[in-house]
TORNU-838000 format. One record per residue (C-alpha): residue number from 1; residue in three letters; x, y, z. Coordinates in steps of 0.2 Angstrom, whole numbers, plus 5000, padded with zeros to 4 digits. Layout:
N
+-----+-----+------+------+------+
:   i :  aa :    X :    Y :    Z :
+-----+-----+------+------+------+
: NUM : ALA :    X :    Y :    Z :
...
+-----+-----+------+------+------+
// end
This chain:
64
+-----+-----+------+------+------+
:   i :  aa :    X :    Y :    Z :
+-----+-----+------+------+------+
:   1 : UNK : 4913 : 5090 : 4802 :
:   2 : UNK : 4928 : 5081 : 4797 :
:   3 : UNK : 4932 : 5074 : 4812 :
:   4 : UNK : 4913 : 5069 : 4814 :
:   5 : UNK : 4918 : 5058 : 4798 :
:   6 : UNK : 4934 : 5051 : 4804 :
:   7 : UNK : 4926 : 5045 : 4821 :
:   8 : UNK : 4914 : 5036 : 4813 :
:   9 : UNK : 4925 : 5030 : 4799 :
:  10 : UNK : 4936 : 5024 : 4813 :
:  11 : UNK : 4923 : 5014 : 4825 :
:  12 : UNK : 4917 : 5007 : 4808 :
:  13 : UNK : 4933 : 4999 : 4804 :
:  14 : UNK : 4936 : 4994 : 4823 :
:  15 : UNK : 4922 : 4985 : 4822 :
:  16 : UNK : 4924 : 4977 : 4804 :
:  17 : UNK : 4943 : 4971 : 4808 :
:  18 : UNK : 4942 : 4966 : 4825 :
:  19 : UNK : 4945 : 4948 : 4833 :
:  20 : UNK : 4930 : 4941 : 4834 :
:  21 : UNK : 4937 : 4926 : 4844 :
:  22 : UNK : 4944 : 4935 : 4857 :
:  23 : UNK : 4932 : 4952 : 4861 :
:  24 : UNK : 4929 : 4948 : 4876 :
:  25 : UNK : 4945 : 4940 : 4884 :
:  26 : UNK : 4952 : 4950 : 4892 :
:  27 : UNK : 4970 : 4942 : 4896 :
:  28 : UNK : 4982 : 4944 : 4911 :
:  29 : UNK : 4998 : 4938 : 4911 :
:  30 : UNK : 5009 : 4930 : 4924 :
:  31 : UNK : 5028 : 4928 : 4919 :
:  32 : UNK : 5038 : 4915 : 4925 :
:  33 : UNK : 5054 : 4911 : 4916 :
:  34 : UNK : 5056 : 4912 : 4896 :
:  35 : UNK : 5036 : 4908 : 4896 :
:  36 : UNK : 5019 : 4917 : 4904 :
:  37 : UNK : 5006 : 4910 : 4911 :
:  38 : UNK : 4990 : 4919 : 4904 :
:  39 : UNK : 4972 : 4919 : 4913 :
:  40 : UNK : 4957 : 4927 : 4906 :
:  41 : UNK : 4947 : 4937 : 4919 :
:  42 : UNK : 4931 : 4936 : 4910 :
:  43 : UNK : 4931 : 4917 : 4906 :
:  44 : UNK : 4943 : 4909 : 4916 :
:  45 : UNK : 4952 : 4898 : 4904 :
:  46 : UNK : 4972 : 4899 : 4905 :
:  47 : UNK : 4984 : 4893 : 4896 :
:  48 : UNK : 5004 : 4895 : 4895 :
:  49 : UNK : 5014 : 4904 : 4879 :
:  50 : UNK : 5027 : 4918 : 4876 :
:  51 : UNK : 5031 : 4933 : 4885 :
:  52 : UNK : 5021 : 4948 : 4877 :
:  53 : UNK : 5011 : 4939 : 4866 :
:  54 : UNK : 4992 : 4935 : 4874 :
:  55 : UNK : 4983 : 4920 : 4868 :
:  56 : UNK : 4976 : 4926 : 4847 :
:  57 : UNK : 4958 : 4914 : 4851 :
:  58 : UNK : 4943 : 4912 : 4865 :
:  59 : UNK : 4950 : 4896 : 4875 :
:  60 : UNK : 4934 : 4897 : 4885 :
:  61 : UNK : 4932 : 4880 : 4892 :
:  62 : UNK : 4916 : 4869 : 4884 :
:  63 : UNK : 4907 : 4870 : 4901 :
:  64 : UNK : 4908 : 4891 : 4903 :
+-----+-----+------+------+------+
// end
């Protein structure tokens, strides 16, 4: 019964603090010197940033 509880607590809160901005970008990064190149397979947009760190906002392009 109490891990019945905790599951649902747990989606609940997954679902209260998550990005909202970014739950669907899915980001794949391409490393290339001190920076990365990151591409988002589900809308395309890329961008350029630090190693490890995806992009923290959707930069879905206007026409997507």
């Amino acid at each position: 019964m109490f891990i019945v509880v905790g599951l649902i607590i747990a989606f609940v809160l997954v679902a209260v603090f998550s990005n909202r901005a970014t739950r669907q970008c899915r980001w794949r990064e391409y490393k290339s010197g001190a920076d990365s190149h990151w591409h988002c397979v589900h809308c395309g947009a890329e961008t350029t940033g630090a190693q490890g760190t995806p992009p923290k906002r959707c930069l879905r392009p206007d026409d997507a």
